[in-house]
Every structure is written in C-alpha cells, then in structure tokens.
TIVEXTI-742993 format. One record per atom (N, C-alpha, C): x, y, z; residue in three letters. Coordinates in steps of 0.2 Angstrom, whole numbers, padded with zeros to 4 digits, always signed. Example, Ala and Ser with C-alpha at 12.3 -4.5 7.8 and 13.67 -1.06 7.14 Angstrom:
<recs>
+0066-0028+0039ALA
+0062-0022+0039ALA
+0066-0016+0039ALA
+0064-0011+0035SER
+0068-0005+0036SER
+0064+0000+0039SER
</recs>
This chain:
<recs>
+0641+0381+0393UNK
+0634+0383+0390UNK
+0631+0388+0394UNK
+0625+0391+0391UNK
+0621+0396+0394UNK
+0616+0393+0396UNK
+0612+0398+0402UNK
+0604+0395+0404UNK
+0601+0398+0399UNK
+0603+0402+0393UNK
+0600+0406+0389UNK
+0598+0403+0382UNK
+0603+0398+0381UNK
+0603+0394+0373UNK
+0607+0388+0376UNK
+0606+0382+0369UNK
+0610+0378+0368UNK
+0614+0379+0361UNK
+0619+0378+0361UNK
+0623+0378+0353UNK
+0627+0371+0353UNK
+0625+0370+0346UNK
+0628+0364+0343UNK
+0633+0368+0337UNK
+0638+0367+0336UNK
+0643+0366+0332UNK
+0645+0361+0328UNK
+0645+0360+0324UNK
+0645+0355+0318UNK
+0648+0355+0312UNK
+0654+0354+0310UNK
+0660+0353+0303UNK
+0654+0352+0297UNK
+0657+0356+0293UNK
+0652+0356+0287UNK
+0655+0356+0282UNK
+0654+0354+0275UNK
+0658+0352+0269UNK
+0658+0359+0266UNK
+0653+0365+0268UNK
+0649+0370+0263UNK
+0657+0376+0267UNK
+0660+0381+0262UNK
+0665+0385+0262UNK
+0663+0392+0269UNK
+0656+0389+0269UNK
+0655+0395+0275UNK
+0651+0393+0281UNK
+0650+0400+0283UNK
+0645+0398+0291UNK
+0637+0397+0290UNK
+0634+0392+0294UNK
+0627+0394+0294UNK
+0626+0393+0300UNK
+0619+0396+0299UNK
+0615+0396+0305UNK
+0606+0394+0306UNK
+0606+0387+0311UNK
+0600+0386+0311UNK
+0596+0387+0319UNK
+0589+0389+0318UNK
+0590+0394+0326UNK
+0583+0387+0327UNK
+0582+0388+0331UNK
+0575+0384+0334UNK
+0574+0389+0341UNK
+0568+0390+0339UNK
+0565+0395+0347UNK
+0556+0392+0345UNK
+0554+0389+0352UNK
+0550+0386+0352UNK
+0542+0390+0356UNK
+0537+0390+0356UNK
+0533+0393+0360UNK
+0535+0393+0364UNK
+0538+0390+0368UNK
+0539+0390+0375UNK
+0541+0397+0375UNK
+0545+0399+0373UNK
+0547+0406+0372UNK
+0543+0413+0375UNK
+0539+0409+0368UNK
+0534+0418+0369UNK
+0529+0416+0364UNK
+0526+0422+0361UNK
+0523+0424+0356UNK
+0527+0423+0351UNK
+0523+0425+0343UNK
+0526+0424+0339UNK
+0532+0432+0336UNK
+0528+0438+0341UNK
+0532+0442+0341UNK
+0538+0443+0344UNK
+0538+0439+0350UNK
+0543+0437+0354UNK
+0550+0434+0351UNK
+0545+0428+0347UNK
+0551+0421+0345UNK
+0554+0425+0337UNK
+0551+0431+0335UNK
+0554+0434+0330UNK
+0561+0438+0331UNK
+0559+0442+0340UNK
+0563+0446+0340UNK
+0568+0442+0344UNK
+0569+0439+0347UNK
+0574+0432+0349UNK
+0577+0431+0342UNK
+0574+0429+0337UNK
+0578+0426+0332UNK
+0582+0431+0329UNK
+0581+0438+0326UNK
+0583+0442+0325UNK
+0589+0446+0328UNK
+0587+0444+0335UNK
+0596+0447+0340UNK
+0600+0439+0339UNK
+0598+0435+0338UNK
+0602+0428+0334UNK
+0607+0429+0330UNK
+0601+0431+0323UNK
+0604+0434+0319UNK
+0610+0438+0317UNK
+0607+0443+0321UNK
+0612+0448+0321UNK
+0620+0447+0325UNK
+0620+0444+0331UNK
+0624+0441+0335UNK
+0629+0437+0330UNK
+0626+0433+0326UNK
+0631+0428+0320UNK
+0632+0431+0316UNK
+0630+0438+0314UNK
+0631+0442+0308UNK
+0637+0444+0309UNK
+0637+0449+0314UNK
+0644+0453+0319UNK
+0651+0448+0321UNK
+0647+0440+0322UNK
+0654+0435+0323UNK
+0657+0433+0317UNK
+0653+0432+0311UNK
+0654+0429+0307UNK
+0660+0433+0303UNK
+0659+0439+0305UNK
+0662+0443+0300UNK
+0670+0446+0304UNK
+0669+0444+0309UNK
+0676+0447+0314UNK
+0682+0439+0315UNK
+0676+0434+0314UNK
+0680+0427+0317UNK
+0679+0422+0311UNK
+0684+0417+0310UNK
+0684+0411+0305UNK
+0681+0407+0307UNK
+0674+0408+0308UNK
+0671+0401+0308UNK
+0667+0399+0300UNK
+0673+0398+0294UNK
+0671+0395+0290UNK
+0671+0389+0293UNK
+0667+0385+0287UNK
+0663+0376+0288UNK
+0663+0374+0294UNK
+0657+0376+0298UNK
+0651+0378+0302UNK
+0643+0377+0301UNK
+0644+0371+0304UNK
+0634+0372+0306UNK
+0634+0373+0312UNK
+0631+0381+0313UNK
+0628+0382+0321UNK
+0621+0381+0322UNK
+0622+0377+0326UNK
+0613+0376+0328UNK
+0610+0381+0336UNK
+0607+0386+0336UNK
+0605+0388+0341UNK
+0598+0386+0345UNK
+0598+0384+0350UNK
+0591+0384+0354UNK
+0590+0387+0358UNK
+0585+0391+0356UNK
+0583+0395+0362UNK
+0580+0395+0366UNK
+0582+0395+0373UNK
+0577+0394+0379UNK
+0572+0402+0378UNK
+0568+0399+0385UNK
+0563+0404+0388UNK
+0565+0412+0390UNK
+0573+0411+0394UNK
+0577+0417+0398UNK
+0580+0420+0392UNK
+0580+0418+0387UNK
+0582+0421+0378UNK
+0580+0430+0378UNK
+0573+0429+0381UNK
+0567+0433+0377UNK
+0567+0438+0381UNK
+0572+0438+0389UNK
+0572+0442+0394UNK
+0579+0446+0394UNK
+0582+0444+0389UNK
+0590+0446+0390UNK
+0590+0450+0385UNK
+0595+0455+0385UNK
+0597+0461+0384UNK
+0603+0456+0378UNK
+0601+0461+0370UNK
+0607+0460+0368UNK
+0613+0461+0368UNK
+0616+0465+0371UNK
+0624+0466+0372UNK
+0626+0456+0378UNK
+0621+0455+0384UNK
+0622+0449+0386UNK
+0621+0444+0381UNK
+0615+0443+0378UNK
+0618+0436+0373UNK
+0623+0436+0369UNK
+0626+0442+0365UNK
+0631+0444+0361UNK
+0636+0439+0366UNK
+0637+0442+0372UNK
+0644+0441+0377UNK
+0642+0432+0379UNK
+0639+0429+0379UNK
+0638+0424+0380UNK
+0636+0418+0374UNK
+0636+0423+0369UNK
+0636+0417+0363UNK
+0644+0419+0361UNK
+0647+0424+0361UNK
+0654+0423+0361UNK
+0658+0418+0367UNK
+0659+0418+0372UNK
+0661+0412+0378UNK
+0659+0405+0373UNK
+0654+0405+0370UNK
+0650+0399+0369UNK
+0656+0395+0363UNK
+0656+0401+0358UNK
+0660+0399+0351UNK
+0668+0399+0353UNK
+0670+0403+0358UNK
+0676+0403+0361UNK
+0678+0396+0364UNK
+0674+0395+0366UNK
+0672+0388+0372UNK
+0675+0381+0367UNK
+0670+0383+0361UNK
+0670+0375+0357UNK
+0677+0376+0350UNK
+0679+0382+0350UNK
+0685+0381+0345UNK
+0691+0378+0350UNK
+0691+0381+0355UNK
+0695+0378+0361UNK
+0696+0369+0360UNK
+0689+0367+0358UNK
+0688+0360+0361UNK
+0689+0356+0354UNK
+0686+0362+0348UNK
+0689+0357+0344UNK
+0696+0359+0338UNK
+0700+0363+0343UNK
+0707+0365+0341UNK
+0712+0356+0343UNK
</recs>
C-alpha cells in the first residue's frame, strides 16, 4: 500500500472497470479534493487502457499526502498498487 491512498479491488459481474474515489476534507479544499480526483482519474484512464483490468471495482481513498504528490509518483505508486493485487489475486 501507499501513505498516499488506499485501494480496494473488488471482482465485479459488470464487462469493465470502474472507479470509485473518496477524498475527504481532510484533504484540502474543495479545489484541492477536485484536482486530487482528477490526477485519479486520469491515472485509471492511462491504466485502464494499457492493462486488463476488466470486472473490477477499484475503490481509491485518498489521504492528505495525495494532494502534495506529483502526478508522474502517484501514476507509479498506484501501478505497484494494481501490480501488487493481481499478483494476489492470480
């Protein structure tokens, strides 16, 4: 896991991936917790499309150190994360 987020991965009957984010004030503001969710976003848009993670619930939670990180590291740390859990559930 990251000090950055928490991910939950979760088997799903639905043909594709989804994404549910939770980023809480603790965060930041509310233009904070937008552009957090955003490099989220985007981050599952670039994986989704290079790796099979059909029928998938990703759940992400965002911590506080979320909102201070450079997207290229969360990019690299939510792939370790996904890497991590196919690993576990191969």
């Amino acid at each position: 896991m990251s000090p950055k987020f928490v991910v939950l991965i979760l088997k799903s009957a639905k043909a594709y991936p989804r994404l549910g984010l939770i980023v809480s004030k603790k965060v930041g503001n509310a233009i904070v917790r937008n552009k957090v969710k955003r490099k989220f976003r985007e981050i599952f848009r670039q994986l989704s499309d290079q790796k099979k993670m059909s029928q998938r619930d990703i759940i992400i939670i965002a911590r506080k150190s979320a909102s201070e990180t450079s997207f290229e590291e969360l990019t690299l740390a939510v792939l370790q994360s996904f890497q991590w859990f196919e690993r576990k559930l191969a």
